[in-house]
C-alpha positions in Angstrom: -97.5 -185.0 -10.1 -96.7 -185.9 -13.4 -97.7 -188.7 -15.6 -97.5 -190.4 -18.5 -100.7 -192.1 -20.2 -100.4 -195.8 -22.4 -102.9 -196.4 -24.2 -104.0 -199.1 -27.2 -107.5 -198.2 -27.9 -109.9 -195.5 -27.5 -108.5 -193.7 -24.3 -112.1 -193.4 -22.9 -110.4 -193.5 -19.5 -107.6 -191.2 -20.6 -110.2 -188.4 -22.0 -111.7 -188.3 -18.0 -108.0 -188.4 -16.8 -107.4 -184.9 -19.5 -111.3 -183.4 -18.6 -110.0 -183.8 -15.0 -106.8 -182.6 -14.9 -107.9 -179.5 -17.4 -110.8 -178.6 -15.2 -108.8 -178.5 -12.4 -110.1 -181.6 -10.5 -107.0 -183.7 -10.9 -103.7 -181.6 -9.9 -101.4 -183.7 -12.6 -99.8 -183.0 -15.3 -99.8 -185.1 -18.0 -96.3 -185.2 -19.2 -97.4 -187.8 -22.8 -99.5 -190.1 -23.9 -98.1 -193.3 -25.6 -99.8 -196.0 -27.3 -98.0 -199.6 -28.5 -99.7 -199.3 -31.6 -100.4 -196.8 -34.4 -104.2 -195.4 -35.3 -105.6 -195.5 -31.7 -108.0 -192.8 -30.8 -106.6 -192.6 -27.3 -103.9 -190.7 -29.2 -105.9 -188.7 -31.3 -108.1 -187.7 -28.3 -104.6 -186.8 -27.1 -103.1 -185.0 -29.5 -106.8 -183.0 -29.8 -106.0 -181.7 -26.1 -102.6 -180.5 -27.1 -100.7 -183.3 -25.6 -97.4 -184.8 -26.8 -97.9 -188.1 -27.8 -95.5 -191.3 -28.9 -95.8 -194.7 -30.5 -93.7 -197.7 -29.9 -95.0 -199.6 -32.2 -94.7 -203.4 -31.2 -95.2 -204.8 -34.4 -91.6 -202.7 -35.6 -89.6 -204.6 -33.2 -87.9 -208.1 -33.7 -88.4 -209.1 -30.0 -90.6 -208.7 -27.3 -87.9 -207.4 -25.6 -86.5 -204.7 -27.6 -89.7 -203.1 -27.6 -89.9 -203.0 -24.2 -86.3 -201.8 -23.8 -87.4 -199.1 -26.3 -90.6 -198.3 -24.1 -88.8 -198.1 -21.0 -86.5 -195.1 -22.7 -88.8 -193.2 -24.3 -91.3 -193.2 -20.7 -88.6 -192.6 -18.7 -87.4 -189.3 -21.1 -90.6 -187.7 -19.2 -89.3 -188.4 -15.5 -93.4 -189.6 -14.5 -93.8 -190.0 -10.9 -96.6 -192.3 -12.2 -97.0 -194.3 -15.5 -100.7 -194.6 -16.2 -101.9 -198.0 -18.4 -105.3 -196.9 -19.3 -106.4 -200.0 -21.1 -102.9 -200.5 -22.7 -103.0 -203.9 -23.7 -99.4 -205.0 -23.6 -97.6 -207.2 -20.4 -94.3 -204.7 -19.6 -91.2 -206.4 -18.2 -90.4 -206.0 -15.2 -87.1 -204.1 -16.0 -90.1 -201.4 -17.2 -91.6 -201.9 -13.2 -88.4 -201.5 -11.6 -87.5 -198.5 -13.7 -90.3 -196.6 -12.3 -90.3 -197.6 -9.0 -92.9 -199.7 -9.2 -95.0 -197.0 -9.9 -97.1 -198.2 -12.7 -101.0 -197.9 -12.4 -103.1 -200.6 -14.2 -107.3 -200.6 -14.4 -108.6 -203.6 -15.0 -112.5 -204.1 -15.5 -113.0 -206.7 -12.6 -112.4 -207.4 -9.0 -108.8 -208.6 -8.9 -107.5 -211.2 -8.2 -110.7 -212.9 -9.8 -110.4 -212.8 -13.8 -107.3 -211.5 -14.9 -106.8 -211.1 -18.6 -108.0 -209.2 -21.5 -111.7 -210.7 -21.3 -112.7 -209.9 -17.5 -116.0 -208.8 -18.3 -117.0 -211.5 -20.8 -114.9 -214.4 -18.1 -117.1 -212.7 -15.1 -120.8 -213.0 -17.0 -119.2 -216.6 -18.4 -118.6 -217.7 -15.4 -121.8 -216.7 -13.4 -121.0 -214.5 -11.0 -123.6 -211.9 -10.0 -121.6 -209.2 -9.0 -118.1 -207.6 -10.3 -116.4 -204.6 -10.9 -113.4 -202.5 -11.2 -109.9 -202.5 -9.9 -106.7 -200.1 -9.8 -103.8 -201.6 -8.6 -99.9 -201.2 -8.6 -98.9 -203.4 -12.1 -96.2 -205.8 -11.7 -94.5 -208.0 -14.5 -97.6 -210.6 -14.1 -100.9 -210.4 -16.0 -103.0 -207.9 -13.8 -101.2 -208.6 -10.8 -99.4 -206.5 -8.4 -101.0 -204.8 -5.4 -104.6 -203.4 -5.3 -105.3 -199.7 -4.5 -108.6 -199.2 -4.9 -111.9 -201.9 -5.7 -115.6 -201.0 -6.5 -117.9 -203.5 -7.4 -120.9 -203.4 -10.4 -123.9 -205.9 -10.0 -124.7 -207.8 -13.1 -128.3 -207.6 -13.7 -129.8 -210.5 -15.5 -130.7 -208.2 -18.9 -126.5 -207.1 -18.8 -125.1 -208.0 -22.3 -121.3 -208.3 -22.0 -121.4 -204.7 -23.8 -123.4 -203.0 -21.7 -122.1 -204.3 -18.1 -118.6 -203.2 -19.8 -120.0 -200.0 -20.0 -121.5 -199.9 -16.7 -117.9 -200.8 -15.5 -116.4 -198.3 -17.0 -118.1 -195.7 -15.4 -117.0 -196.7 -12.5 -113.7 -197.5 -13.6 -113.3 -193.8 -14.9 -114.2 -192.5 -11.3 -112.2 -194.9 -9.5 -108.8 -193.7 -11.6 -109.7 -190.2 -11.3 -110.2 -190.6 -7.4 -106.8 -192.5 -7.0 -104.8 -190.0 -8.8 -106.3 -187.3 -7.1 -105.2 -189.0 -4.0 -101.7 -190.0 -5.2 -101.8 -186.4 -6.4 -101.9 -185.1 -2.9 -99.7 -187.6 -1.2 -96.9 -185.9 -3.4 -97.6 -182.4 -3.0 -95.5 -180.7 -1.0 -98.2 -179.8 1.7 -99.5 -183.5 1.5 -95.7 -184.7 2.2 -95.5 -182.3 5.1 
């Protein structure tokens, strides 16, 4: 199965996607790893495994969608049966969706559909809520929307500082991702398709 990674920040999940798929846990291929800004580490750590990597910078484009027009290309010049976001922090289109078949993983670091958004961790402790967690789901064109694959919940314990239940989560969230793949990855292999 091959993929293709987009990231905006330090690619923690993305390094246990590459560990995974170079130790031979994960049966993908990583096709690239793109980023929608420049100086992220998720690229560097990229680029350190020997990956190809791309920016589309969205700061170089006059229009929201002219980047995304620009995106769509360059992702679909690697023919992914999967398009990872691994805590890429930009909404796509839904032109990008449709190009892919819909095929376009998302983690977000709570239990869909409760607390959408860049700041699910800090909205769940915010908002009082003893338990949350992780999800992977099928992105759509909405903010962390689109249908849920796979949930695992993280209990809040009353000494949690926004920074260290984050943490906690994504642990999970990096086992969760690895696990789906693995099962997508298998779905498409020949013997899992026969």
């Amino acid at each position: 199965m091959r993929i293709v990674v987009l990231v905006s920040g330090t690619g923690s999940n993305l390094q246990a996607v590459i560990d995974a798929a170079t130790s031979g846990e994960l049966d993908v291929e990583i096709a690239a790893v793109g980023a929608d800004r420049e100086g992220t580490y998720g690229v560097e750590r990229a680029s350190e495994a020997g990956l190809e990597t791309f920016v589309i910078n969205f700061n170089s484009f006059p229009t929201r969608e002219e980047w995304d027009a620009a995106l769509t290309a360059r992702v679909a010049s690697y023919a992914p049966d999967v398009v990872v976001s691994s805590g890429f922090m930009r909404i796509v289109s839904a032109d990008f969706i449709n190009a892919f078949n819909g095929k376009y993983l998302n983690t977000h670091p709570a239990l869909l559909p409760s607390f959408p958004g860049a700041h699910g961790v800090r909205d769940a402790m915010a908002y009082g809520v003893k338990v949350t967690g992780c999800t992977v789901h099928w992105a759509d064109a909405g903010m962390d929307t689109g249908p849920i694959v796979a949930q695992e919940a993280v209990v809040i314990e009353d000494a949690d500082t926004e920074e260290t239940l984050h943490e906690k989560i994504k642990v999970v969230e990096r086992r969760l991702l690895i696990a789906t793949l693995a099962s997508l990855a298998a779905a498409s292999s020949p013997a899992g398709r026969g």
